[in-house]
C-alpha positions in Angstrom: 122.1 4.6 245.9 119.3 7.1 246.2 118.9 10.9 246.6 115.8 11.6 249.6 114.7 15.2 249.4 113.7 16.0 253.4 111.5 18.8 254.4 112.0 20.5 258.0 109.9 22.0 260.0 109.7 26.1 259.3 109.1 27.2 262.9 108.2 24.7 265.6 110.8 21.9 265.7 108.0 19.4 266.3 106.3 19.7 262.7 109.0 16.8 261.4 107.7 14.0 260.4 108.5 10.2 261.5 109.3 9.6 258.1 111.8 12.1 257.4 113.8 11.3 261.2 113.4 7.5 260.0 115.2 8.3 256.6 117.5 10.9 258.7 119.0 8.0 260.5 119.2 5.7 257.6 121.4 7.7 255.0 125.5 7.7 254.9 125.6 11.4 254.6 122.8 15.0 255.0 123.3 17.4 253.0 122.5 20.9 254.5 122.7 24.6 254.0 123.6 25.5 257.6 125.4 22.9 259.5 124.8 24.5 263.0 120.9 24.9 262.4 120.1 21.3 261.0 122.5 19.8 264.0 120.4 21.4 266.4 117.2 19.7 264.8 118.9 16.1 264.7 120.2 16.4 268.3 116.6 17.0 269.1 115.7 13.8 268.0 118.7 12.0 268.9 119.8 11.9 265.3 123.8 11.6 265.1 124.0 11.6 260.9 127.5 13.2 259.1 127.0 16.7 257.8 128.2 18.4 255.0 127.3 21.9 254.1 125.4 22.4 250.9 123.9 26.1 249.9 124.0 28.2 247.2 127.8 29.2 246.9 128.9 25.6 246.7 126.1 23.9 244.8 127.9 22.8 241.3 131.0 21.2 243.0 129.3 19.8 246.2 127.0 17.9 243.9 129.6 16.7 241.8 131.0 15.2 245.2 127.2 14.0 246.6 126.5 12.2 242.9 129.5 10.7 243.0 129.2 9.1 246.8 125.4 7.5 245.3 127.2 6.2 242.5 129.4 4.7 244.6 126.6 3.4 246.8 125.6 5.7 249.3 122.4 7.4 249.9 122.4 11.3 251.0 119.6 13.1 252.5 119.0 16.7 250.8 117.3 19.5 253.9 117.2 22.8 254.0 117.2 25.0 256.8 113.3 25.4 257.1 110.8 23.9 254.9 110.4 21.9 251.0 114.7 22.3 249.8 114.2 23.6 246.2 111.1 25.9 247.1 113.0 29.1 247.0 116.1 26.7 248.5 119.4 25.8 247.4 118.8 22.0 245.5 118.1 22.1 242.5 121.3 21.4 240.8 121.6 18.5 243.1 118.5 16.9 242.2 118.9 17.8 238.5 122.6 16.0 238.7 121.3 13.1 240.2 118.2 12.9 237.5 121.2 13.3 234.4 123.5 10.4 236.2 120.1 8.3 236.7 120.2 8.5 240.5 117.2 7.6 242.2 115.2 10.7 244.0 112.8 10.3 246.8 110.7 13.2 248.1 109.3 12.9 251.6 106.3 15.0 252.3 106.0 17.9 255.2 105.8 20.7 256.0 106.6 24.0 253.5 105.1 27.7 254.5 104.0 28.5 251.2 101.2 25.8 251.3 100.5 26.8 255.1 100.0 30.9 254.2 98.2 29.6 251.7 95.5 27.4 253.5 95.8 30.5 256.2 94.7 33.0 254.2 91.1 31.9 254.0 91.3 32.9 250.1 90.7 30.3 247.1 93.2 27.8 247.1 91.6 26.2 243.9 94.1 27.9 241.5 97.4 29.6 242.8 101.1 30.1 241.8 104.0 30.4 244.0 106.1 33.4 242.8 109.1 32.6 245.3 110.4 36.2 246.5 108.7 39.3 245.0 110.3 41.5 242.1 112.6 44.5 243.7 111.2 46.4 241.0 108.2 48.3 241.1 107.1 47.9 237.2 108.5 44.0 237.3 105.6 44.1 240.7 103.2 46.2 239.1 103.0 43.7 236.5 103.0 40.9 238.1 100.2 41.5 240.4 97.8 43.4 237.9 98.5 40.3 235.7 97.5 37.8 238.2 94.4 36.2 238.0 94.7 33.3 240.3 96.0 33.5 244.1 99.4 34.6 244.2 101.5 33.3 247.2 105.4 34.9 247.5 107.8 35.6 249.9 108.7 39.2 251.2 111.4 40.6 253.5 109.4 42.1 256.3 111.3 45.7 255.9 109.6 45.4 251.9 106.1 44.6 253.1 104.7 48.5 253.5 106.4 49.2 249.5 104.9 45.8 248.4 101.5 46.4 250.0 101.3 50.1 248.7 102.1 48.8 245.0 99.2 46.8 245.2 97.1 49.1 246.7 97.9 51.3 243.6 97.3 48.4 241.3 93.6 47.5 242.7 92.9 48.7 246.6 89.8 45.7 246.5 92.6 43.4 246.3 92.0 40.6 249.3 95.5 40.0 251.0 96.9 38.2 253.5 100.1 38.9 255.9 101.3 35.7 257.7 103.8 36.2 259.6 106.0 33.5 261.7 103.9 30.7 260.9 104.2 27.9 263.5 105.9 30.1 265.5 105.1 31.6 269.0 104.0 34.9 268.0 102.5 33.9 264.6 100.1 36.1 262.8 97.5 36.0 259.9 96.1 39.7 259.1 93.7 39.6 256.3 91.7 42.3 254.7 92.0 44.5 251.7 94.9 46.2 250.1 94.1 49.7 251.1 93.3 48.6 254.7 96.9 46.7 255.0 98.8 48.9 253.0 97.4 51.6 256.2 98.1 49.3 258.6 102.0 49.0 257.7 102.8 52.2 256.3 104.8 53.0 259.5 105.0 49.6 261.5 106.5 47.1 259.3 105.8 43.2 260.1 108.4 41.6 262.7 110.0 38.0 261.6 109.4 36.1 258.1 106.7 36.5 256.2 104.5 35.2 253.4 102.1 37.4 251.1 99.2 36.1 249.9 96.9 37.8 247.4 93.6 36.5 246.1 92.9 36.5 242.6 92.0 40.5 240.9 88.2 40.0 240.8 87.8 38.1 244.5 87.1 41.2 246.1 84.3 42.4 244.7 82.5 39.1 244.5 83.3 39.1 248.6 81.8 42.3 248.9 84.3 44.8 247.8 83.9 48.7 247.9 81.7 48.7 244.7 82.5 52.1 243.6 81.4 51.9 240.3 82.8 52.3 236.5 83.4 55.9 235.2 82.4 56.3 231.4 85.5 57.8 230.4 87.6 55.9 232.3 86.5 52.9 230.5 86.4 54.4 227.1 90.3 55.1 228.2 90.6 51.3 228.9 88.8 50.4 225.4 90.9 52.4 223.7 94.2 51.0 225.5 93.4 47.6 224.7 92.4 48.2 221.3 95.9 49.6 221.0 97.7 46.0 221.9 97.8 46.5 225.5 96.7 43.7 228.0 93.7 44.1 229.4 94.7 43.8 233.2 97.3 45.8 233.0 95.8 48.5 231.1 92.7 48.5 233.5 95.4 48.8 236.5 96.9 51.9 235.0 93.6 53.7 234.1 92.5 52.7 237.5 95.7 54.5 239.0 95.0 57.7 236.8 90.9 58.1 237.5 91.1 56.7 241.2 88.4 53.8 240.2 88.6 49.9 240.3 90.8 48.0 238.2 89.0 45.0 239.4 85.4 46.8 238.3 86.9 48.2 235.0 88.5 45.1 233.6 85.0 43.4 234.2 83.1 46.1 232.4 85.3 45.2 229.7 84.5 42.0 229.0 80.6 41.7 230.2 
């Protein structure tokens, strides 16, 4: 009686591994958030497993029924429809059911976009955080990415990406980002460059197909060669004084940097050299 957690490809339908078709055959039962979609996958590979549908309207009574089947002996097969279940994916209440009943889970390795963006985006990859799908709200974004000081990867709705993209642009316009769009796809698409620049480029054209953000961390930009436009006086005496009220220094350096038109990137460094 086991749980396997099965990655599936996120675009090109031959980025599944051996392992995962191997364990696909194997188990009684795969569990999946759209029937249709995984079918097609297995009848790629000649894969004739039983389906039952498992997303996020059915989660706490359909794993009730799946931890109940491995108690009994059976072994069920956890997929998504694209990618790592759990990363932004319906699963976790299954897995955390199984843990609490002392089910055994296996994870398979393969293929997840967030990791792939990532790697894509030619920016460090040494310390990162996956923020799942960006805040709605413009001060819950503003926060977030004036608060970030590794790379950030996320998930946005291509009809979001021109907001998104200006609200960073606002926060620092150095910022280094990256906009991959259908990765492993046909018409996929990594467009790099700086806030400003890509916040321009999708003002009126917003990206087609799915899409992951990538930021690099505040102060990348400037060690890459950012615009270098230098620290006004007063806008860091405005800064000093912030902080030395309570307020965090990123975010305070984002706002000053929005009211004097200078570098939040430049001013928060200022501030602590």
């Amino acid at each position: 009686m086991s749980l396997v957690v099965c990655p599936t490809p996120i675009g090109n339908l031959e980025d599944i591994t051996l392992r995962v078709l191997s364990a696909l055959r194997d188990v009684d039962v795969v569990a999946c958030e759209d029937t249709r979609r995984t079918r097609t996958l297995l009848d790629r590979y000649g894969v004739s497993a039983k389906l039952v549908s498992y997303h996020e309207h059915n989660e706490e009574w359909r794993s009730a029924e799946l931890v109940e089947r491995m108690l009994e002996g059976q072994t069920v097969a956890l997929v998504s429809d694209a990618g790592m279940p759990l990363v932004s994916d319906p699963g976790f209440v299954l897995l955390r059911a199984c843990v609490t009943a002392g089910v055994g889970v296996e994870v398979l390795p393969g293929p997840s976009a967030a990791i792939a963006a990532l790697v894509a985006s030619a920016l460090p990859a040494d310390r990162w955080r996956f923020a799942g799908f960006l805040p709605r709200k413009k001060g819950e974004l503003r926060s977030l990415v004036a608060d970030e000081t590794g790379t950030l990867v996320a998930f946005e709705s291509p009809r979001r990406v021109p907001a998104t993209l200006a609200v960073v642009r606002e926060v620092d316009p150095e910022r280094q980002v990256a906009v991959c769009r259908e990765l492993t796809k046909m018409h996929e698409e990594v467009v790099r460059g700086s806030a400003a620049e890509l916040a321009a480029r999708y003002a009126d054209a917003p990206p087609k197909g799915e899409v992951v953000l990538v930021l690099g961390p505040v102060d990348f930009g400037a060690k890459e060669g950012g615009a270098g436009i230098g620290v006004a006086p007063a806008g860091l005496d405005q800064l000093r004084r912030l902080v030395g009220a309570g307020a965090k220094p990123r975010p305070a350096a984002a706002a000053v940097a929005e009211l004097t038109g200078g570098s939040a990137n430049q001013l928060y460094r200022a501030l602590t050299e």
